[in-house]
NUKESE-988526 format. One line per 4 residues: number of its first residue (from 1); for each residue x, y, z of N, C-alpha, C. Coordinates in steps of 0.001 Angstrom, whole numbers. Layout:
// residues N
NUM	X Y Z X Y Z X Y Z | ...
// end
This chain:
// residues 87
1	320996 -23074 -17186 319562 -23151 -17373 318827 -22504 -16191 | 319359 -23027 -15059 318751 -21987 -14002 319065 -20517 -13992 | 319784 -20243 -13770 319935 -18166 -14087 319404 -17804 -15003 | 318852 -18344 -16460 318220 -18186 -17354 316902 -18138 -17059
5	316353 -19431 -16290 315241 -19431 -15859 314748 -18643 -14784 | 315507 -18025 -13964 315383 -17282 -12926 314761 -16313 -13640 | 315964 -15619 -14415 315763 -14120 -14891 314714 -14034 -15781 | 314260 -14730 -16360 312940 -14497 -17171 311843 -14697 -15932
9	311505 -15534 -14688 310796 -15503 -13961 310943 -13627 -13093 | 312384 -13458 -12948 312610 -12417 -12553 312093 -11131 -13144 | 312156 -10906 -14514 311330 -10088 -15382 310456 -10372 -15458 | 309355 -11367 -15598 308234 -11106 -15576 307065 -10650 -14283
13	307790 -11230 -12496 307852 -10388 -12180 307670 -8533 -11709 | 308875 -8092 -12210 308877 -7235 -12188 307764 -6444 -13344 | 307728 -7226 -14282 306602 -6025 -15156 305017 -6780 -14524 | 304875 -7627 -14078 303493 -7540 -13188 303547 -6428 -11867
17	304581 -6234 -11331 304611 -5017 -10178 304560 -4107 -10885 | 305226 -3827 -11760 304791 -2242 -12701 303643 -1952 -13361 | 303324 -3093 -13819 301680 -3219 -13927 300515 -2864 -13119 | 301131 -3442 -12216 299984 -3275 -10743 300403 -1812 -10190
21	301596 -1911 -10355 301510 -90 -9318 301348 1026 -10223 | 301609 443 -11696 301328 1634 -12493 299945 2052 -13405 | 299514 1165 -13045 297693 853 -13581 296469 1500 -12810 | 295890 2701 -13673 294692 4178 -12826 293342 2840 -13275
25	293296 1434 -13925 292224 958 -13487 292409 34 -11976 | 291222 -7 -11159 290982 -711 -9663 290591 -2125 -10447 | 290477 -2633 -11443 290440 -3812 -11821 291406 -4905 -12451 | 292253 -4180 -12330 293987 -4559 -12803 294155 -5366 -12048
29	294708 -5215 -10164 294843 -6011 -9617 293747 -5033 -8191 | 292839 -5688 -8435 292097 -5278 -6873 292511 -5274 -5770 | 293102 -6477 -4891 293720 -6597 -4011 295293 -6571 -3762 | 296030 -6239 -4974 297216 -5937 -4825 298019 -7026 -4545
33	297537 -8166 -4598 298381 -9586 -4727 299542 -9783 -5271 | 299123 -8867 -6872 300447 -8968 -7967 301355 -8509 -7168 | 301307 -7136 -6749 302218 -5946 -5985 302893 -6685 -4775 | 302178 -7718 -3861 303202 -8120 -2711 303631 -9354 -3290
37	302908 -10627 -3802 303663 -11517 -4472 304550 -11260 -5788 | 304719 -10533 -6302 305623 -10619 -7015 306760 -9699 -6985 | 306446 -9119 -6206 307750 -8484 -5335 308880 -9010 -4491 | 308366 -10231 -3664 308302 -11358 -3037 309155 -12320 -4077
41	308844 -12819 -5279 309256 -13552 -6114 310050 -13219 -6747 | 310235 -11577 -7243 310723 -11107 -8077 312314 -10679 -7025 | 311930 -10357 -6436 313686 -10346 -5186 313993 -11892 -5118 | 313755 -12783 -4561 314017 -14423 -5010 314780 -14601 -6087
45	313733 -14639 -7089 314531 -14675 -8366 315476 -14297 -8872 | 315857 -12972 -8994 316621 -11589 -8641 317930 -12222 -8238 | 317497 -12629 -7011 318903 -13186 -6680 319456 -14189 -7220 | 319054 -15382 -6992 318728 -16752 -7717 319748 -16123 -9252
49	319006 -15748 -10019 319631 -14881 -11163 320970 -14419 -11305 | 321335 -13547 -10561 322502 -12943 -9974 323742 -14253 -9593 | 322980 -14973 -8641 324148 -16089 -8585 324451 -16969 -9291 | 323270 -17711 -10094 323725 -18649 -11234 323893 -18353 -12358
53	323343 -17294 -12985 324041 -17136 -14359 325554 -16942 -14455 | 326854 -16862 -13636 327771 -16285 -13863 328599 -17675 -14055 | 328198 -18461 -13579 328882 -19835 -13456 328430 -20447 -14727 | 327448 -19689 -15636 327420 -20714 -17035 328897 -20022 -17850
57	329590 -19254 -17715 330611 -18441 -18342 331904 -18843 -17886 | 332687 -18934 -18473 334269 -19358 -18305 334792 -18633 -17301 | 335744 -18724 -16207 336577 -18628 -15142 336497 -17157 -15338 | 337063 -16599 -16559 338154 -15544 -16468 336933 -14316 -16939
61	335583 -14586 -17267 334712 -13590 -17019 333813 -13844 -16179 | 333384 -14741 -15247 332756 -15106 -14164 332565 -13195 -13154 | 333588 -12997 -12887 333914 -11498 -12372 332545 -10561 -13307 | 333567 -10167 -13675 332554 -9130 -14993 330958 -9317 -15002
65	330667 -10427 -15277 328895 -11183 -15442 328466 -10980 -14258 | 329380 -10940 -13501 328680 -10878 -12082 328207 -9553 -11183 | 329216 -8847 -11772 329594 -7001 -11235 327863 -6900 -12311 | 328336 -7286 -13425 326991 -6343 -14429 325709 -7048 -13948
69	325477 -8520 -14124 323826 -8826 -13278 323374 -8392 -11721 | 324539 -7865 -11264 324023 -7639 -10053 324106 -5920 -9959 | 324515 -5177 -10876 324245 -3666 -11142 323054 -3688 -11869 | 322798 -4601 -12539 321702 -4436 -13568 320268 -4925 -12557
73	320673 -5969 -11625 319577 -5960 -10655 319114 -4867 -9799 | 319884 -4422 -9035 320445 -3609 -8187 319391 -2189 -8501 | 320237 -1891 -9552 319669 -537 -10403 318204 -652 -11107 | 317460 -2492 -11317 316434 -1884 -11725 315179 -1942 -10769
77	315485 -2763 -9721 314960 -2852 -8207 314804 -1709 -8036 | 316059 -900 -7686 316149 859 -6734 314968 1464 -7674 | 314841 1535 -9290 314603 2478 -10160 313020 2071 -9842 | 312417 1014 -9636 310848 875 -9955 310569 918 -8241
81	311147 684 -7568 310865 1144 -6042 310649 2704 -5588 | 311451 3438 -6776 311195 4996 -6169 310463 5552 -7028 | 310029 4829 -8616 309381 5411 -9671 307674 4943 -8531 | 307663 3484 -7887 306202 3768 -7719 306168 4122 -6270
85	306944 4303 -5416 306617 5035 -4322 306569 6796 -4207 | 307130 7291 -5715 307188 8478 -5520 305847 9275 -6743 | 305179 8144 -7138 303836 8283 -7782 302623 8689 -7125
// end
């Protein structure tokens, strides 16, 4: 229940930072709150995510769940870090 709950806190998150860094209105997020708090939350979570979901899964794929949520973190962190710094 927690890695579950993480990762949906974790995605949502992340699409408020894409929101905020990817939004041409100044009334989206004015002060950019979304952009440092949920960046902030969204790495937390992220992790949080990464470590407990693998332990809801049986011994012998614990491995596997773990290699893929943490490539799948990994990779979508790197991907929206260089999509909005290179905007």
């Amino acid at each position: 229940m927690l890695g579950l709950t993480s990762a949906l806190v974790w995605l949502m998150c992340m699409y408020m930072v894409a929101r905020s860094g990817f939004s041409t209105d100044p009334t989206t997020d004015p002060h950019g709150y979304a952009l440092l708090f949920g960046t902030v939350t969204g790495v937390i979570a992220g992790v949080l995510w990464v470590v407990a979901l693998p332990a809801a899964f049986p011994v012998t794929r614990r491995k596997r769940i773990f290699r893929t949520c943490l490539l799948l973190f990994v990779g979508t962190m790197a991907a929206l870090y260089l999509a909005l710094t290179l905007t």
